[in-house]
C-alpha positions as CSV (number, residue, x, y, z in Angstrom):
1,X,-55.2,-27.6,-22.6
2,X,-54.2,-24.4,-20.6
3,X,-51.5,-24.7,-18.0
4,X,-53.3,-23.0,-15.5
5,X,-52.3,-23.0,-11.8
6,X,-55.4,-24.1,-10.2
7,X,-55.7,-24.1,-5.9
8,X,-55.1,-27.7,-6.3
9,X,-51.9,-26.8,-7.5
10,X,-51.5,-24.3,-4.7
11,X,-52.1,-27.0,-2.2
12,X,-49.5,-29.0,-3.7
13,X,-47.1,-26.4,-3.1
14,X,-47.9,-25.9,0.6
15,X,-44.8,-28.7,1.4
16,X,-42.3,-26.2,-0.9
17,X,-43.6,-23.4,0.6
18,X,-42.8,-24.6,4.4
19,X,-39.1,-25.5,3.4
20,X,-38.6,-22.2,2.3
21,X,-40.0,-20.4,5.0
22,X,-37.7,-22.7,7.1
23,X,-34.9,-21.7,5.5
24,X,-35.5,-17.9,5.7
25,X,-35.7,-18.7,9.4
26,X,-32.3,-20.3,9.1
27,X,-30.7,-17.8,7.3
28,X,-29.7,-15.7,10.9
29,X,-27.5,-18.4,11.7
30,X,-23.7,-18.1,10.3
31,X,-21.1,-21.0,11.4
32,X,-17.5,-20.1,12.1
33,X,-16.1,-17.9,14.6
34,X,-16.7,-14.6,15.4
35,X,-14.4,-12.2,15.2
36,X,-12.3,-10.7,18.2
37,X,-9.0,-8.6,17.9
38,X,-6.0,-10.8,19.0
39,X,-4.5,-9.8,21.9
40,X,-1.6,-7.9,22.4
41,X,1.2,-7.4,25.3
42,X,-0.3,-4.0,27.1
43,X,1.1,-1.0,25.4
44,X,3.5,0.8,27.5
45,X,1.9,4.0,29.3
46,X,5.7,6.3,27.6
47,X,8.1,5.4,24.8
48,X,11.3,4.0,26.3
49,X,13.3,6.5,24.2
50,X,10.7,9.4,24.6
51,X,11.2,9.4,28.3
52,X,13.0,12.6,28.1
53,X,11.3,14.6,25.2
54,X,8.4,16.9,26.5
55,X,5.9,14.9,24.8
56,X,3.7,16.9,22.5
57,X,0.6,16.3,20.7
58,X,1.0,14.9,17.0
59,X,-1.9,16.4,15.7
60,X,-0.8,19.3,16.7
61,X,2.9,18.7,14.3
62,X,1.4,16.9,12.0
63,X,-1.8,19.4,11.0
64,X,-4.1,17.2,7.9
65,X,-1.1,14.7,7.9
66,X,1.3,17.0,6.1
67,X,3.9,16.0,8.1
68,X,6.5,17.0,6.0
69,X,5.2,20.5,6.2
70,X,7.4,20.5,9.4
71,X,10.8,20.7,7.8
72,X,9.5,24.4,6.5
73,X,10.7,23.9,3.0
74,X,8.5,24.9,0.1
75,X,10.5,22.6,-2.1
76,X,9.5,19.3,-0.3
77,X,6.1,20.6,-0.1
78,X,5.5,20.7,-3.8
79,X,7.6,17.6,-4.4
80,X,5.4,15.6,-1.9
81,X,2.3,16.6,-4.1
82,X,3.3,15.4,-7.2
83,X,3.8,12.1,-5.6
84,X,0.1,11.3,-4.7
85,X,-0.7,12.4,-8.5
86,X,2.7,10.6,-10.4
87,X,4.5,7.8,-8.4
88,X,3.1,4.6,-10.1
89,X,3.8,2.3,-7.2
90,X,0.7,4.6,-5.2
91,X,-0.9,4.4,-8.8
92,X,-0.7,0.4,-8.5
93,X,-1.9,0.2,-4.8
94,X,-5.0,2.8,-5.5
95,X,-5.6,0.3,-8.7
96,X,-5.4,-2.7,-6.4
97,X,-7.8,-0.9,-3.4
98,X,-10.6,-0.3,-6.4
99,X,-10.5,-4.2,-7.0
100,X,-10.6,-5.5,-3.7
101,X,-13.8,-3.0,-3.6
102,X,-15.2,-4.8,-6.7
103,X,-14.7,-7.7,-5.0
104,X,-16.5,-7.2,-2.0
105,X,-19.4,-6.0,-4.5
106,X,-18.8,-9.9,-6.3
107,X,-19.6,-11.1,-2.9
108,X,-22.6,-9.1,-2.4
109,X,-24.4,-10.3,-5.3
110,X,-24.5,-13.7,-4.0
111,X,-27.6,-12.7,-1.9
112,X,-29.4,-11.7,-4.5
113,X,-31.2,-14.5,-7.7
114,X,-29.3,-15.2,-10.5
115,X,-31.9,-14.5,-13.7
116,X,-31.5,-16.2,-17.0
117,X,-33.1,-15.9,-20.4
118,X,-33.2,-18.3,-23.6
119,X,-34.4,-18.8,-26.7
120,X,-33.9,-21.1,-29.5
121,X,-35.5,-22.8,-32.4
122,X,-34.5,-25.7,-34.0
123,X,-35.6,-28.3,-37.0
124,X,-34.8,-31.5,-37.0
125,X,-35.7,-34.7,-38.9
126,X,-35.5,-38.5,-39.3
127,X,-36.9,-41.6,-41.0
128,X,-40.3,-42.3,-41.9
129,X,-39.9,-45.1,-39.1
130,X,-39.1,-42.8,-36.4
131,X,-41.6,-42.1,-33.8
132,X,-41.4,-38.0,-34.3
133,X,-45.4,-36.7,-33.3
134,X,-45.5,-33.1,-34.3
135,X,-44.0,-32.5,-37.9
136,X,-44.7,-29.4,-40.0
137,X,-44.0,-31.2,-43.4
138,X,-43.6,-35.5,-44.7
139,X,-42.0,-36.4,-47.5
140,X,-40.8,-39.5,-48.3
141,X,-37.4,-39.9,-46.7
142,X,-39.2,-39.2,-43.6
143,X,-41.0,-36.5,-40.8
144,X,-39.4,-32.8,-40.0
145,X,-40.2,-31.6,-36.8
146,X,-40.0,-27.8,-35.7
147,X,-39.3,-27.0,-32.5
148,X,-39.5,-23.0,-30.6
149,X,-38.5,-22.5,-26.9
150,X,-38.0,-19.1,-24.9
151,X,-37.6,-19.4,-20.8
152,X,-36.9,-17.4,-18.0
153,X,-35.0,-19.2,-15.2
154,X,-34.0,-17.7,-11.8
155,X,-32.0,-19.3,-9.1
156,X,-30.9,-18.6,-5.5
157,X,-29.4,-20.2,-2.7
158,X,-30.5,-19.5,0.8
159,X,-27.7,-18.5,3.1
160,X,-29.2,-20.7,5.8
161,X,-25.6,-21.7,7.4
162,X,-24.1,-17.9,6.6
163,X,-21.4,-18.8,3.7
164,X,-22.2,-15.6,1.8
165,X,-22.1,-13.8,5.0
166,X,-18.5,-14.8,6.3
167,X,-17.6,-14.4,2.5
168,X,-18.9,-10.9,2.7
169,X,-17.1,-10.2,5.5
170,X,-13.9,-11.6,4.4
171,X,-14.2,-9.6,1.4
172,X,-15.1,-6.3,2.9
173,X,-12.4,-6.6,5.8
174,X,-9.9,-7.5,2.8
175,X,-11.0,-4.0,1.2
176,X,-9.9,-2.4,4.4
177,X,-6.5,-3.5,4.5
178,X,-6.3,-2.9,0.9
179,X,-7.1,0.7,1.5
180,X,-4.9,0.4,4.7
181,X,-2.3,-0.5,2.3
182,X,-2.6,2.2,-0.3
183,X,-2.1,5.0,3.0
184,X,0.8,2.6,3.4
185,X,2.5,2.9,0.0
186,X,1.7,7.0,0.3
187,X,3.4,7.4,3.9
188,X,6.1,5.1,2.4
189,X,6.4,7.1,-0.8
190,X,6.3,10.2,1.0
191,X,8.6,9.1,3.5
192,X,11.7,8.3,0.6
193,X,10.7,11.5,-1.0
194,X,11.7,13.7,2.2
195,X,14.6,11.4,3.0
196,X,16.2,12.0,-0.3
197,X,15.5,15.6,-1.1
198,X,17.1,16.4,2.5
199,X,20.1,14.5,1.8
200,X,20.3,16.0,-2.0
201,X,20.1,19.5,0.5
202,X,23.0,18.4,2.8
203,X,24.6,17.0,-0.3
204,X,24.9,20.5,-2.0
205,X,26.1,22.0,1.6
206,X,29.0,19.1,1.2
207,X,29.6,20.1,-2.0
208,X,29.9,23.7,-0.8
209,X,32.3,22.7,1.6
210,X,34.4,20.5,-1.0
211,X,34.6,23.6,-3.3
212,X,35.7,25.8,-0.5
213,X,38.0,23.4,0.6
214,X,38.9,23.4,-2.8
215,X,39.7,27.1,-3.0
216,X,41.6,26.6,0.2
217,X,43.9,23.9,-0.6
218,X,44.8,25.6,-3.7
219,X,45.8,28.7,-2.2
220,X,47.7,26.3,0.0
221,X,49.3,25.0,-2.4
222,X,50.0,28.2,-4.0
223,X,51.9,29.2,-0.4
224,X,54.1,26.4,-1.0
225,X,55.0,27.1,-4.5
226,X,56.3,30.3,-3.5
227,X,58.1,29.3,-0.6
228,X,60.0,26.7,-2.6
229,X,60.8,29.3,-5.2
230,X,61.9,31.4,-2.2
231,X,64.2,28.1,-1.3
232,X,62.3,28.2,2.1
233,X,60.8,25.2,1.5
234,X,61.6,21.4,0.2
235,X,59.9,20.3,-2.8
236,X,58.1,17.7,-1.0
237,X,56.1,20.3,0.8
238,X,54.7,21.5,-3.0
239,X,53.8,17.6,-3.9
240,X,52.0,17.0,-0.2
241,X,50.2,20.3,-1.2
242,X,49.1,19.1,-4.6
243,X,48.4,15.6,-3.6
244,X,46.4,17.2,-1.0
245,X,44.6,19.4,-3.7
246,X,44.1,16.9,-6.1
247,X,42.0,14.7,-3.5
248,X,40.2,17.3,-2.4
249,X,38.9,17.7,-6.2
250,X,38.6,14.2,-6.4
251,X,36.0,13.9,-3.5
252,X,34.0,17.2,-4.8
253,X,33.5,15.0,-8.4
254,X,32.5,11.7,-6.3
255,X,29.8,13.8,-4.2
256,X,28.8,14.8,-7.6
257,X,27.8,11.1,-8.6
258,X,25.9,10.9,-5.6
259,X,23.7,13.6,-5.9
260,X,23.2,12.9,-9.5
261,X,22.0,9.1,-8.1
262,X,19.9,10.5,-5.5
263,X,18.2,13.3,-8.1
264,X,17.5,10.1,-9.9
265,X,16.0,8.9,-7.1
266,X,13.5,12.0,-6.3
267,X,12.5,11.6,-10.5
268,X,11.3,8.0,-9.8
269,X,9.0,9.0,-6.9
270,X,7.3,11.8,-9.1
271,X,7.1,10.2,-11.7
272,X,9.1,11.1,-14.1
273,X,12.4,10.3,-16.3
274,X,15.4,11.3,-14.7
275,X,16.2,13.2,-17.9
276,X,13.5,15.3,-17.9
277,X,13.6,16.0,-14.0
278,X,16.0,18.4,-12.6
279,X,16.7,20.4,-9.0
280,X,18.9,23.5,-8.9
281,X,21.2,23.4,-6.1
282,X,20.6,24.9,-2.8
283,X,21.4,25.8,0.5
284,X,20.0,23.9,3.5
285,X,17.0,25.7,4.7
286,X,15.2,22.7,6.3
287,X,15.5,22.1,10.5
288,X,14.8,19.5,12.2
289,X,11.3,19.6,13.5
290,X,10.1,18.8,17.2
291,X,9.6,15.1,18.1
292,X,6.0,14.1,17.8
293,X,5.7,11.6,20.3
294,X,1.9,10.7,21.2
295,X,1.1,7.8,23.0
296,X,1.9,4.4,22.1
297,X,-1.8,2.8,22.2
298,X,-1.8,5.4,19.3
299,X,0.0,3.2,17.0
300,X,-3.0,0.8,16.8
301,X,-4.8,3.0,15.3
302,X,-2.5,5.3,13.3
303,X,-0.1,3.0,11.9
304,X,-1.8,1.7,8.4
305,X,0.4,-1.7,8.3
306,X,-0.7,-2.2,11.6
307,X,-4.5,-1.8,10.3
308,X,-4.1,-3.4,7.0
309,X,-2.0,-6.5,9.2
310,X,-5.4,-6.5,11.5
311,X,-7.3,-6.4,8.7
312,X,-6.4,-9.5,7.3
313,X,-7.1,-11.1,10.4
314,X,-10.2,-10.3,10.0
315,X,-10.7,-11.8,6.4
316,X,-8.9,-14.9,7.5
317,X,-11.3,-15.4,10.7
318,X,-14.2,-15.2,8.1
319,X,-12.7,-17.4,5.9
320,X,-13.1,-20.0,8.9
321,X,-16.5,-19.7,8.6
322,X,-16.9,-20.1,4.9
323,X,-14.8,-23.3,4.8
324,X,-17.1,-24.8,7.4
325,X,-20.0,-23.9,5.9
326,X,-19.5,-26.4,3.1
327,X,-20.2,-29.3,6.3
328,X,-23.8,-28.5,5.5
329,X,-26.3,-28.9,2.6
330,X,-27.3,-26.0,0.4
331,X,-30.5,-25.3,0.0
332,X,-31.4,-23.9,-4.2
333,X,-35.0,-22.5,-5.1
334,X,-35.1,-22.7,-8.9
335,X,-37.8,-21.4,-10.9
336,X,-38.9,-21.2,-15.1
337,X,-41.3,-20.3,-17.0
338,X,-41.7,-20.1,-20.9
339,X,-43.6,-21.1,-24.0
340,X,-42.3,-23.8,-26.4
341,X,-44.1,-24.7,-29.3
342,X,-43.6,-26.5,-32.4
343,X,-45.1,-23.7,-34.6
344,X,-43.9,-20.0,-35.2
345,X,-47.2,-18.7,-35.2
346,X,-48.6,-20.6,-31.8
347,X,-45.0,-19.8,-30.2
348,X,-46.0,-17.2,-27.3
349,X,-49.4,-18.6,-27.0
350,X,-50.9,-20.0,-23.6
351,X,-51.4,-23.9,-25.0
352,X,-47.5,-23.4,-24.9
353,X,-46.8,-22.3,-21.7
354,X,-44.2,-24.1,-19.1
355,X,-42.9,-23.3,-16.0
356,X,-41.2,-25.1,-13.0
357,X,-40.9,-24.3,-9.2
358,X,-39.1,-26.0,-6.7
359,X,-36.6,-26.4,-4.0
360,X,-33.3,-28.3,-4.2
361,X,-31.4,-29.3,-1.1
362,X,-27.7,-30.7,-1.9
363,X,-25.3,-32.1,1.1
364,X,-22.3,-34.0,0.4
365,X,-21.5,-37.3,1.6
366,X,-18.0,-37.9,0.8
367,X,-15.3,-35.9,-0.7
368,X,-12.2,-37.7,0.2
369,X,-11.3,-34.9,3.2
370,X,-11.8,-32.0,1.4
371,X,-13.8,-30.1,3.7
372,X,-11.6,-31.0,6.5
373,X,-8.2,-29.6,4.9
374,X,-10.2,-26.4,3.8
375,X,-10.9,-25.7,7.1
376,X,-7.5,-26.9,8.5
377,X,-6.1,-24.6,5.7
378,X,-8.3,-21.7,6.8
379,X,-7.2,-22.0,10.6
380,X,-3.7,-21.8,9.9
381,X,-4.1,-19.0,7.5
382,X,-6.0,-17.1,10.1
383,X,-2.8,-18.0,12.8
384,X,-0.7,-17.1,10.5
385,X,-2.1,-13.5,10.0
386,X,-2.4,-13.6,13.7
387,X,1.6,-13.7,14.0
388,X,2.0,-11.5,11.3
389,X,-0.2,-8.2,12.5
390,X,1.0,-9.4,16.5
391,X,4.9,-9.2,14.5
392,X,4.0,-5.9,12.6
393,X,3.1,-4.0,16.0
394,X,6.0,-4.9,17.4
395,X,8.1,-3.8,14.5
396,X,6.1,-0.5,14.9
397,X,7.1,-0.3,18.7
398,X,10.6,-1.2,17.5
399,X,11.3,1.7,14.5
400,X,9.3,4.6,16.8
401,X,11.9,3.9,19.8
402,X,14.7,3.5,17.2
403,X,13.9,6.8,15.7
404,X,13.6,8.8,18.9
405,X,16.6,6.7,20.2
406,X,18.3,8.5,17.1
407,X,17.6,12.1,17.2
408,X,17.9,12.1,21.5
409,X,22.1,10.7,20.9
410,X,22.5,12.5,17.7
411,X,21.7,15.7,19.4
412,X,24.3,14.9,21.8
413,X,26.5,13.9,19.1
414,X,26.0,17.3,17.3
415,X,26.7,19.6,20.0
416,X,30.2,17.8,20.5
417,X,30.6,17.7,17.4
418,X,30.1,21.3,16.7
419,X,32.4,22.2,19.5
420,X,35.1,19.8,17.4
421,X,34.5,21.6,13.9
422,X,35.1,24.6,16.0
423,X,38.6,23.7,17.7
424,X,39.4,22.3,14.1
425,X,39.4,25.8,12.4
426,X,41.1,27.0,15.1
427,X,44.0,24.5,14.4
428,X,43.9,25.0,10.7
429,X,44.6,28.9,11.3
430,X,47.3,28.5,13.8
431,X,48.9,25.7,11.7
432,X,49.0,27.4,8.8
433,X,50.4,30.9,10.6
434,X,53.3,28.7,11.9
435,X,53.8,27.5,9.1
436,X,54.4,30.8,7.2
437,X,56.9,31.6,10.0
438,X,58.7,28.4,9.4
439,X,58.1,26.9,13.1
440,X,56.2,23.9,12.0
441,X,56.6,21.6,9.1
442,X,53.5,21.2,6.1
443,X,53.0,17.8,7.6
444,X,50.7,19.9,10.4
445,X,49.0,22.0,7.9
446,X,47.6,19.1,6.1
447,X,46.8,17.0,9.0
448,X,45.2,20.1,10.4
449,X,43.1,20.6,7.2
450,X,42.6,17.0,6.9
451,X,40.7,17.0,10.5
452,X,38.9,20.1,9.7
453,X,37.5,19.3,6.5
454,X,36.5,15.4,8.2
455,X,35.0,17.4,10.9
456,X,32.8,19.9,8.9
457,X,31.2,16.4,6.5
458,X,30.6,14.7,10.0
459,X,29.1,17.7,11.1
460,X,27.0,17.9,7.7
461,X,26.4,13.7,7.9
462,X,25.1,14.3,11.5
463,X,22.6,16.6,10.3
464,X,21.7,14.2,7.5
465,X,21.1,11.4,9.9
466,X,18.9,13.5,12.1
467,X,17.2,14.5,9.5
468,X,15.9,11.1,8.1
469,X,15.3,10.4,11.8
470,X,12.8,12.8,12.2
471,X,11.2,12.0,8.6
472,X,11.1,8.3,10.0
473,X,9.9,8.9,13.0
474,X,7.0,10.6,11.3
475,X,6.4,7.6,9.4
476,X,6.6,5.3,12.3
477,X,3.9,7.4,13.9
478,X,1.7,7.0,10.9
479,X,2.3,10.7,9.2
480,X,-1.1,11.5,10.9
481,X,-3.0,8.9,9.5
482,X,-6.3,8.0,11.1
483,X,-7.8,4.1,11.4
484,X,-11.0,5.2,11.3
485,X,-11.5,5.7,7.9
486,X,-11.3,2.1,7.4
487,X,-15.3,2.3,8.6
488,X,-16.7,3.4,5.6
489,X,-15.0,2.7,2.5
490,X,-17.4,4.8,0.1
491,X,-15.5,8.4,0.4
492,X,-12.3,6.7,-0.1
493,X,-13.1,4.9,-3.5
494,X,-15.2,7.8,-5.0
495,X,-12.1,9.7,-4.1
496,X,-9.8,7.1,-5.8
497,X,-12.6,7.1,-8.8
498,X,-12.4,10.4,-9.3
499,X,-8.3,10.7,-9.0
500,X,-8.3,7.7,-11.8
501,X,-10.5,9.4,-14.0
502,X,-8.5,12.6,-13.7
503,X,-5.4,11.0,-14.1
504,X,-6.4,9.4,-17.4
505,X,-8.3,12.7,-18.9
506,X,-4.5,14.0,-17.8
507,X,-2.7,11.8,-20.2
508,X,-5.2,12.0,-22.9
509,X,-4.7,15.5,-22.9
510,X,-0.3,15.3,-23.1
């Protein structure tokens, strides 16, 4: 006999065919909260700090987000690049941001059938007593039966309450901060970068100073020499002088170790060995840049741990949604079709045609409080994200005053403290000319040099700390970064794709 669907069978199906249609109907319904930014103090209309800077516009410093381009050194510049194509803590962030995309693909595919094919044959056999009815040979221990099956299943489960939906949401809003979080590891990278190349710059102007000091305590100490071969002078003044030289060669050698450490430093962010990575010393070419302020609502949007902390709200509140999802039953359409057939030949014939159609609806009754501490799980996830992103824009309120707390003092600190280097050479060449005429003793010179060398690596330390102010400040701002591009995630992974697959046909080629 032919299985044939006749309209009887149609008719029979009418019942199947209602429940499905109700449950596309139900599908527009999603349980769980929707999602609403938490809300935050009122930003301030000014900075606290930035009350007295002429507030500028930052896109207007910060031109593509090459903030760093502000300090005018080519240097930096070419550094900074090799960090977005070398530093493999941005290589691990880019690698998570491509997985968290895959994942948000994973959720996707729950909307769609799951499709199955199988196929087997077996033989099997027993005794001539056993009540086997299709047999392709007898003998006389007993019947062999043959048996061929090949079937096409498919699956899917209607997202009548929304699960897939809030899942898909969690997922995609986790992508976000993930790629929230790679600008975040760049702007951090980036960030270290600038702050130690500036202070391997100020280093080599200390060491500068050192060597000169250097030169100048040995001619010093020269001076003393001859006056106490002269007999002008007691031999302590020749030991002060060469203790004083001898320290002053000392500290030279110890700056030494820390620009080695901080070279070290720069290799790891490119990428590279410090053995093979090297930088010449220099002179101090960088300034520091004008402070760009913008307004603080503009952290919101500019700051990527801000957005990645938001983020995760989002994904949390979703998660709500998923966990109380599993309060109501599932509805599963399954379908098959196939031949089976006990003979080769008559395998994918229509006397051995099968198929099955029909609706499964699951709910469970009892599951010892599962459900319930899911969903008390999700809900305290989601508050604790909420503290988290409310704690992260505070922080960012916290290091942008900070840094333009910083560079307004350390201004002020630099102009007195140029005017002091200055009165200290003054002293160290009126010391040292009374000296030579015998009116002072060479406990002046050296307590004049002492000050004047203290003032000019205050001076230099001064312009160090403003220097990672302004590099900080730029990161607290964001470095120019822009929220938006959390909206469509596309560009930014076929970018990432593309930076992978260049990265790798780089290393196969070395």
């Amino acid at each position: 006999m032919e299985n044939r669907m006749t309209q009887q069978d149609l008719f029979k199906l009418k019942p199947l065919l209602a429940v499905l249609m109700a449950g596309f109907a139900l599908t527009a319904c999603s349980v769980g909260p929707d999602y609403v930014r938490p809300q935050l103090e009122p930003a301030p209309a000014v900075f606290k700090e930035g009350q007295d800077w002429h507030p500028a516009q930052p896109r207007d410093l910060v031109a593509d987000g090459k903030w760093w381009e502000m300090f005018g050194d080519a240097q930096l510049n070419a550094l900074v690049a090799q960090v977005d194509v070398s530093n493999q803590n941005l290589a691990l962030a880019e690698a998570n941001f491509r997985s968290a995309v895959a994942l948000v693909q994973s959720s996707r595919s729950a909307y769609s059938p799951t499709l199955a094919a199988s196929a087997s044959a077996s033989r099997s056999g027993g005794s001539s007593s056993s009540s086997s009815t299709t047999s392709t040979s007898t003998g006389s221990s007993g019947s062999v039966r043959n048996s061929y099956n090949f079937a096409l299943t498919a699956s899917w489960e209607a997202d009548i309450w929304g699960k897939v939906r809030r899942d898909v949401e969690a997922s995609q809003a986790s992508a976000q901060a993930s790629a929230a979080d790679l600008a975040a590891a760049r702007l951090s990278a980036q960030a270290q970068l600038a702050q130690n190349y500036l202070q391997l710059r100020v280093l080599d102007a200390q060491q500068q100073v050192l060597q000169d000091t250097v030169e100048a305590y040995q001619r010093s100490y020269q001076l003393t020499q001859n006056q106490y071969a002269a007999g002008m002078v007691a031999k302590s003044d020749v030991i002060q002088a060469q203790t004083q030289l001898k320290s002053a060669q000392a500290s030279a050698l110890d700056n030494g170790v820390t620009r080695a450490q901080v070279e070290h430093a720069i290799a790891l962010l490119v990428g590279k060995t410090p053995s093979t990575f090297s930088l010449p010393k220099a002179p101090l070419t960088a300034v520091a840049p004008p402070v760009p302020q913008g307004v603080p609502s503009m952290l919101l949007e500019r700051r990527p741990d801000v957005a990645a902390a938001e983020r995760r709200v989002a994904a949390a509140n979703a998660k709500i949604g998923v966990a109380k999802a599993a309060y109501f039953p599932s509805l599963t359409l399954s379908a098959s079709g196939g031949y089976q057939s006990s003979s080769f030949a008559d395998w994918f014939t229509l006397p051995g045609r099968v198929w099955s159609l029909g609706p499964q609806l699951a709910q469970t009754i009892f599951d010892g409080g599962a459900r319930s501490a899911a969903t008390d799980q999700a809900i305290a996830s989601y508050d604790g994200t909420v503290a988290t992103y409310k704690q992260t824009v505070l922080t960012a309120f916290q290091d942008v005053e900070d840094n333009l707390a910083a560079l307004r003092i350390l201004e002020q600190e630099a102009a007195v403290q140029n005017e002091a280097l200055l009165a200290a050479r003054q002293a160290v060449t009126l010391v040292t000319n009374q000296y030579k005429a015998g009116t002072v003793s060479y406990v002046s010179v050296i307590t004049a040099q002492a000050t004047a060398l203290s003032a000019e690596l205050t001076s230099l330390n001064i312009i160090n700390r403003r220097m990672a102010a302004s590099v900080l400040l730029a990161k607290a701002l964001g470095g120019g970064w822009d929220g938006h591009d959390l909206a469509d995630l596309g560009p930014l992974q076929r970018q990432q794709v593309e930076k992978a697959k260049a990265l790798k046909d780089n290393a196969a080629l070395r």
